[in-house]
C-alpha positions in Angstrom: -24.9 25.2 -24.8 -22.1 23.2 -27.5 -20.4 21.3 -25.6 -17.0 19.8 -27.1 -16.7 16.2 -28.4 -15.0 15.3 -25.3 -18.1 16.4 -23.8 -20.2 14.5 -25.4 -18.7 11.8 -25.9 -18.1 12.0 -21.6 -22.1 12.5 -21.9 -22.6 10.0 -23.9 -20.8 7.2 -22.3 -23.0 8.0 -19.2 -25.9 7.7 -20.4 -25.0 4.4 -22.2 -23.3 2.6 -19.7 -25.7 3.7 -17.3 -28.4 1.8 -19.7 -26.4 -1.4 -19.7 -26.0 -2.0 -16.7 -29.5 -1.3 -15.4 -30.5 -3.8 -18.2 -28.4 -6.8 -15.8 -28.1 -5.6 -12.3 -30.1 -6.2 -10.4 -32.5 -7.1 -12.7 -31.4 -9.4 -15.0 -30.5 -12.6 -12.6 -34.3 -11.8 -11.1 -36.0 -11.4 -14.5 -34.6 -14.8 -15.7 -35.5 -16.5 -12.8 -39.3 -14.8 -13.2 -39.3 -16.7 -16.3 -38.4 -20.2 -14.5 -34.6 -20.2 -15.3 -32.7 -22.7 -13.1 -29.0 -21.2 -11.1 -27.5 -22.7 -14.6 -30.1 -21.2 -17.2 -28.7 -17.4 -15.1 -25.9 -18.2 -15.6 -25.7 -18.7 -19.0 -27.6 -15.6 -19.5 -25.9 -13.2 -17.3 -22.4 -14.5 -19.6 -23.8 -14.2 -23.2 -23.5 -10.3 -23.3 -19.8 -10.8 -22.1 -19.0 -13.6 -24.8 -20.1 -10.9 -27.7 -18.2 -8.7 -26.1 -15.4 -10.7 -26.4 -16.0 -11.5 -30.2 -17.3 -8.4 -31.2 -14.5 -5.8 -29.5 -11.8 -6.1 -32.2 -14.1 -6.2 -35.6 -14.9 -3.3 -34.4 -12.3 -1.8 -33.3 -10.9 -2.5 -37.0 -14.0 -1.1 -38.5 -13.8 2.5 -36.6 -10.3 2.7 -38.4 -11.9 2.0 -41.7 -15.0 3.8 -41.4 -14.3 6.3 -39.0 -15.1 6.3 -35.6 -18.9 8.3 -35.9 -20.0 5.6 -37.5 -19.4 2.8 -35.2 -20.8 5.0 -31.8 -23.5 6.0 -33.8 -24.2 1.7 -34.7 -23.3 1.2 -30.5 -26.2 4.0 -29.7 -28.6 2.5 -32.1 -28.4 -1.0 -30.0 -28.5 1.1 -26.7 -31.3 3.0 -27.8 -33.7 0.0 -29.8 -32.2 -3.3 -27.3 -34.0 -2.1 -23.9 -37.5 -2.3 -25.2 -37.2 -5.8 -26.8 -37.2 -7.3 -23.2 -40.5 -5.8 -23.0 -41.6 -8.6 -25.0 -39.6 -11.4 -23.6 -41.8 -14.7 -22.6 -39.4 -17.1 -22.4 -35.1 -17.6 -21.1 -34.1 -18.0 -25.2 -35.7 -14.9 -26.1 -34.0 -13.5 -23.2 -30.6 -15.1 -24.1 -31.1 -13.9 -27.7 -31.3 -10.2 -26.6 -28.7 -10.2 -24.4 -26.3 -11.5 -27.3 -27.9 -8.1 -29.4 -27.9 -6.2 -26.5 -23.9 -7.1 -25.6 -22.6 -5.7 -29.3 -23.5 -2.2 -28.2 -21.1 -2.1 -25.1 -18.8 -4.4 -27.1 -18.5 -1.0 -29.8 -18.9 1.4 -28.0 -16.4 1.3 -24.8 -13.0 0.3 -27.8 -13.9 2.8 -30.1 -14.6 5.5 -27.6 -11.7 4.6 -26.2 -9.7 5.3 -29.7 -11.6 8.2 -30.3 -10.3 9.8 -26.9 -6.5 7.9 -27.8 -7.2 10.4 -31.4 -8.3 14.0 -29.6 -5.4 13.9 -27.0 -1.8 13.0 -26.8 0.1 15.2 -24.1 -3.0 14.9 -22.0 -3.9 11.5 -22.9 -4.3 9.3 -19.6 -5.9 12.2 -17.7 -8.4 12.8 -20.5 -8.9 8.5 -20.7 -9.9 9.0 -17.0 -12.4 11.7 -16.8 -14.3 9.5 -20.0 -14.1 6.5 -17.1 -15.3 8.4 -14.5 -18.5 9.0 -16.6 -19.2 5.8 -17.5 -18.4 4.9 -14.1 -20.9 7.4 -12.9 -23.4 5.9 -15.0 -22.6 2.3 -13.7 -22.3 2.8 -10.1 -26.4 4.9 -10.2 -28.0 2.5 -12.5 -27.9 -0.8 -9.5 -29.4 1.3 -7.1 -32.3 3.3 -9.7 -33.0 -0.5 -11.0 -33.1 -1.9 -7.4 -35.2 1.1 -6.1 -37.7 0.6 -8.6 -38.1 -3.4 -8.3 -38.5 -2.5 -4.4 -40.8 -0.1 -5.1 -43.2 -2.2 -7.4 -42.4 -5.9 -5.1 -45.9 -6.2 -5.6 -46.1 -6.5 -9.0 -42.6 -8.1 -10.2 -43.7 -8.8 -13.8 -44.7 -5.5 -13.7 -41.2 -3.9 -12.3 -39.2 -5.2 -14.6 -41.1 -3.8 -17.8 -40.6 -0.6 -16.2 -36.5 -0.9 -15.4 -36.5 -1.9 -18.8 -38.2 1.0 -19.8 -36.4 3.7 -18.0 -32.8 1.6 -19.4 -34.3 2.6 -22.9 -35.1 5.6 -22.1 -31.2 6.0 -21.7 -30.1 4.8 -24.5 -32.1 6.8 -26.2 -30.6 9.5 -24.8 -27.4 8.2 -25.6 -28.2 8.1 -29.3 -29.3 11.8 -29.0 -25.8 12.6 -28.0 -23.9 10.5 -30.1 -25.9 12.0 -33.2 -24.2 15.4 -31.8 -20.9 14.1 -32.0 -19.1 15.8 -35.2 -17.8 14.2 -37.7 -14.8 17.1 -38.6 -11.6 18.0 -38.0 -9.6 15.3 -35.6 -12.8 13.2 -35.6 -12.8 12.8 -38.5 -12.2 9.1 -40.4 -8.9 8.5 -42.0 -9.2 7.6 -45.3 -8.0 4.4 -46.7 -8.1 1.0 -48.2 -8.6 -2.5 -46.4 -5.3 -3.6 -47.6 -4.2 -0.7 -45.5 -6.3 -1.2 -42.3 -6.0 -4.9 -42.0 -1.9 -4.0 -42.6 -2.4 -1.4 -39.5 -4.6 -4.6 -37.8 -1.4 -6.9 -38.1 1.2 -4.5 -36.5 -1.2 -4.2 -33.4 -1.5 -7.6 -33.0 1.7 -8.7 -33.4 3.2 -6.1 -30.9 4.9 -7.8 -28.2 4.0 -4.6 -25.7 0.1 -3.9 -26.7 -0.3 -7.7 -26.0 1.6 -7.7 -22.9 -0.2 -4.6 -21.7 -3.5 -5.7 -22.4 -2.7 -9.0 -20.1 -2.2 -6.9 -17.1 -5.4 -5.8 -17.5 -6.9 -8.6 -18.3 -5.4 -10.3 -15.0 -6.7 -7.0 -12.7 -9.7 -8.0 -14.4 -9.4 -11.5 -13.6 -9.1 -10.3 -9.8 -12.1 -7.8 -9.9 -14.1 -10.4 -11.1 -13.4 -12.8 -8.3 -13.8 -10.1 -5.8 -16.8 -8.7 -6.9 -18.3 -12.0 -7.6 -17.2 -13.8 -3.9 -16.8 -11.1 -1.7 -20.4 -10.7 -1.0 -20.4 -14.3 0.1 -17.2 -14.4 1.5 -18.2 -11.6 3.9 -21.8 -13.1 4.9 -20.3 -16.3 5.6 -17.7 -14.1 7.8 -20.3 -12.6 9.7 -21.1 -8.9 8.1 -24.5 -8.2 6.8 -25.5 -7.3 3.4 -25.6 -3.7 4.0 -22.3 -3.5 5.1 -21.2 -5.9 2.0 -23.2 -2.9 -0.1 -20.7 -0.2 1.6 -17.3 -2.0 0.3 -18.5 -2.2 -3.2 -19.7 0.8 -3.1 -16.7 2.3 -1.4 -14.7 0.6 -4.1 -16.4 2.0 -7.4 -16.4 5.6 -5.3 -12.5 5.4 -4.9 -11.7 4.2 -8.7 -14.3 7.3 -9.9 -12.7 9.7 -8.2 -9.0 8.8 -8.9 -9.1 7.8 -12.2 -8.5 11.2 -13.9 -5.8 11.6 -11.1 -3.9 8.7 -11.9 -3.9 9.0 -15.7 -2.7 12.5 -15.2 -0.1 11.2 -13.5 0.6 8.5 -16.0 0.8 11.4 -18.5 3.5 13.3 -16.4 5.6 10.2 -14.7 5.3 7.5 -17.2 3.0 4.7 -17.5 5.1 1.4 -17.1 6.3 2.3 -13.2 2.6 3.2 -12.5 1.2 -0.1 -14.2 3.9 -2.6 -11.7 3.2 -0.4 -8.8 -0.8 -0.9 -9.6 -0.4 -4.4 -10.6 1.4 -5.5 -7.3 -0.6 -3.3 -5.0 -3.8 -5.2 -6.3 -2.5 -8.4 -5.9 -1.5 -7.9 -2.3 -4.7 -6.8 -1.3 -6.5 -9.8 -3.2 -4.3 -11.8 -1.3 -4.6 -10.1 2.2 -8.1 -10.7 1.7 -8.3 -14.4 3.1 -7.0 -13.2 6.6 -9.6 -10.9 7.7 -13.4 -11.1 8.3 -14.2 -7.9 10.0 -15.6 -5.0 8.6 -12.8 -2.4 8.9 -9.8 -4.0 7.5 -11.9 -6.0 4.6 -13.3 -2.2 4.0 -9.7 -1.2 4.0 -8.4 -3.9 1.6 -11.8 -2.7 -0.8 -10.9 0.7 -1.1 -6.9 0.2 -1.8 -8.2 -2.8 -4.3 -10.0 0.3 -6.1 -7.2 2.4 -6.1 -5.3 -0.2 -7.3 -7.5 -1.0 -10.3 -7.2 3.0 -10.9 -3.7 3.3 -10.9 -3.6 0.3 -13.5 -6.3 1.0 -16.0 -5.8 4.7 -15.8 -2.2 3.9 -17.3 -2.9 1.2 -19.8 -5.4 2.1 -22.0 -2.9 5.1 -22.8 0.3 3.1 -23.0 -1.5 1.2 -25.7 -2.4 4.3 -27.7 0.7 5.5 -27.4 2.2 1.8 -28.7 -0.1 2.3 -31.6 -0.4 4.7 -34.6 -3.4 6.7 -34.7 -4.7 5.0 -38.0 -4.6 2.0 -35.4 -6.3 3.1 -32.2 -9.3 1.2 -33.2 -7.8 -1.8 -33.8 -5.4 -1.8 -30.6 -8.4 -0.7 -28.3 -10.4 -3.7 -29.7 -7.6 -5.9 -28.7 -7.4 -4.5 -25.5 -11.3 -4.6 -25.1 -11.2 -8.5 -25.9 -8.6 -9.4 -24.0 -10.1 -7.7 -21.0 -13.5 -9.3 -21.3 -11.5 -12.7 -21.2 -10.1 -11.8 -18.2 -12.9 -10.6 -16.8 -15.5 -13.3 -18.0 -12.8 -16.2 -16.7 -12.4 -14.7 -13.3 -15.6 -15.6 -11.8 -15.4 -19.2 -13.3 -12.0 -20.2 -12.7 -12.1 -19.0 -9.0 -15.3 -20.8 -8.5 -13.8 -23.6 -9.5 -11.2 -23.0 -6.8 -13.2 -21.7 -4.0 -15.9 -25.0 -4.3 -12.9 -27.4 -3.6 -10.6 -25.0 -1.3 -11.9 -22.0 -0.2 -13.0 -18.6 -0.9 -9.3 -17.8 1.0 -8.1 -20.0 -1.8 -9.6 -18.2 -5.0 -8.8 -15.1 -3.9 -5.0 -16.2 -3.2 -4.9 -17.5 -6.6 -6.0 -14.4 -8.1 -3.6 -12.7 -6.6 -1.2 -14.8 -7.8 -1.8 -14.6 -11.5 -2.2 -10.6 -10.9 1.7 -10.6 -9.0 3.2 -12.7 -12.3 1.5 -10.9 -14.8 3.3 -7.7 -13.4 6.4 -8.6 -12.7 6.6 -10.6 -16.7 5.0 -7.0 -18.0 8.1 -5.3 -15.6 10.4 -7.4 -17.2 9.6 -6.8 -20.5 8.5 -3.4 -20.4 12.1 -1.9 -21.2 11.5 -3.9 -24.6 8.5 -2.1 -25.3 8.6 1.5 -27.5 6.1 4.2 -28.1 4.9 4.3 -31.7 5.8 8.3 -33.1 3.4 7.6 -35.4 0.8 9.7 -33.4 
């Protein structure tokens, strides 16, 4: 069967997201503490992966617009595909650390230059396409917990043991990814532009100094910011409410289901009604629910407030990795996805930091509140200046 490459890259992303994230959850926090890290030493491995994410997202980003984008997924599938087995020899937290770093620069490619690659096939059908490739990787990223989990409950006898073979089935993905990605052409609309770096790095300095990619990336960044507390405190927040883990389990899970399933909705509907209406409406939907969050402690509503807080993130992401395609050329998309991609991470990594900080002196009710807060002004600044902000017709 040749399937297109939408299709494999939608394949692809699967496969390789579904890798990385069985490589940290649950696994990772558990592995390093097998090998006598301290709540600190976890800590500081579980964020390495997102700091090269953070540093790596634009180079490459740049780099799929000089060298085409092939090139780059191909590098991403080769970390997927050689990273999972090098935990197999792992005997102390360092090593560990070290391979995480390696291990981060294959998300770090892969997600912004898939991205532009998608931002390069489709234009009129851009945010519904952009959803269906999230969906996948979302697909990929909502199985691999519960596989990885499974298998480390499975083999509780033998931890040491377990986590070799997680590790071994997450390579086993990424190989699979590289299979796909070597299937990917390299013709027509995938091709790579050619040009020079005086050219590239010019196309690099118009993304970053665009007022509207930079403002659009920040909402995201700041939904970001607010998934990350949630996800991070509302498993303690609801324990210490009274709910048990399983039903803790159900509103994350619930969550990921709802933003799976819209997300090709909502970018279709981006791509018909405009993306700056749907990115406020998002924006200020999310924070009202992170906000809303400190008044309840029973299952229902906090269920409620989990599901809406997905949709939320759906109608948002849905409509701003498009609006920042369309604020960028195509010899660009590369470069303005790597922007975005770092930015995102920032928000993302910070999240679970700054609202620690928060809830240890005030209150879970607190962080969350805060979150919100920062969401609610980052859309009503990107509302303001959005009728500022023009689409590039350099498609």
């Amino acid at each position: 069967m040749n399937l297109s490459p939408f299709a494999l890259l939608c394949s692809t992303g699967l496969f390789a997201i579904f890798s990385s994230t069985i490589s940290k959850s649950p696994v990772l926090p558990l592995f390093a503490a097998h090998l006598g890290a301290g709540p600190s030493g976890v800590g500081m491995v579980a964020s390495v992966s997102a700091f090269t994410g953070i540093i790596a997202s634009i180079p490459a980003g740049i780099l799929s617009d000089k060298l085409g984008r092939r090139k780059m997924l191909l590098l991403s599938a080769i970390v997927f595909s050689t990273a999972p087995f090098l935990y197999l020899m792992v005997s102390n937290i360092w090593q560990l650390a070290a391979i995480r770093f390696y291990h981060g620069f294959a998300t770090a490619i892969f997600v912004p230059v898939a991205m532009a690659l998608v931002a390069d096939l489709f234009h009129k059908e851009r945010g519904e396409k952009i959803g269906w490739f999230s969906t996948a990787t979302l697909a990929g990223r909502f199985a691999a917990p519960a596989i990885g989990g499974g298998i480390i409950g499975f083999m509780v006898y033998n931890p040491g043991l377990s986590y070799k073979v997680v590790y071994m089935v997450c390579g086993a993905a990424g190989v699979t990814a590289l299979v796909l990605a070597l299937k990917i052409p390299d013709s027509g609309k995938v091709k790579k532009i050619e040009r020079d770096w005086n050219e590239t790095f010019r196309a690099f300095r118009g993304v970053i100094s665009s007022g509207g990619i930079i403002i659009t990336s920040s909402v995201e960044a700041a939904i970001l910011f607010a998934y990350g507390t949630f996800e991070t405190f509302i498993p303690l927040y609801s324990i210490k409410a009274g709910l048990t883990a399983y039903e803790v389990g159900i509103l994350i899970s619930a969550q990921v289901i709802t933003l799976a399933l819209t997300k090709p909705v909502m970018g279709r509907f981006s791509d018909r009604h405009g993306r700056k209406p749907q990115i406020t409406t998002g924006a200020l939907t999310g924070a009202a629910c992170i906000w809303s969050i400190q008044y309840f402690g029973s299952f229902v509503p906090l269920l409620a407030l989990s599901i809406l807080f997905g949709l939320s993130l759906s109608i948002v992401t849905s409509a701003t990795s498009a609006l920042i395609a369309d604020l960028s050329s195509r010899e660009a998309h590369g470069s303005a996805m790597g922007i975005l991609g770092s930015i995102m991470d920032i928000g993302h990594t910070t999240g679970p930091i700054v609202s620690g900080i928060i809830a240890s002196v005030y209150g879970y009710g607190r962080a969350f509140g805060a979150a919100a807060l920062l969401l609610a002004v980052s859309a009503v600044i990107f509302f303001t200046c959005s009728g500022k902000v023009n689409v590039s017709t350099n498609l």
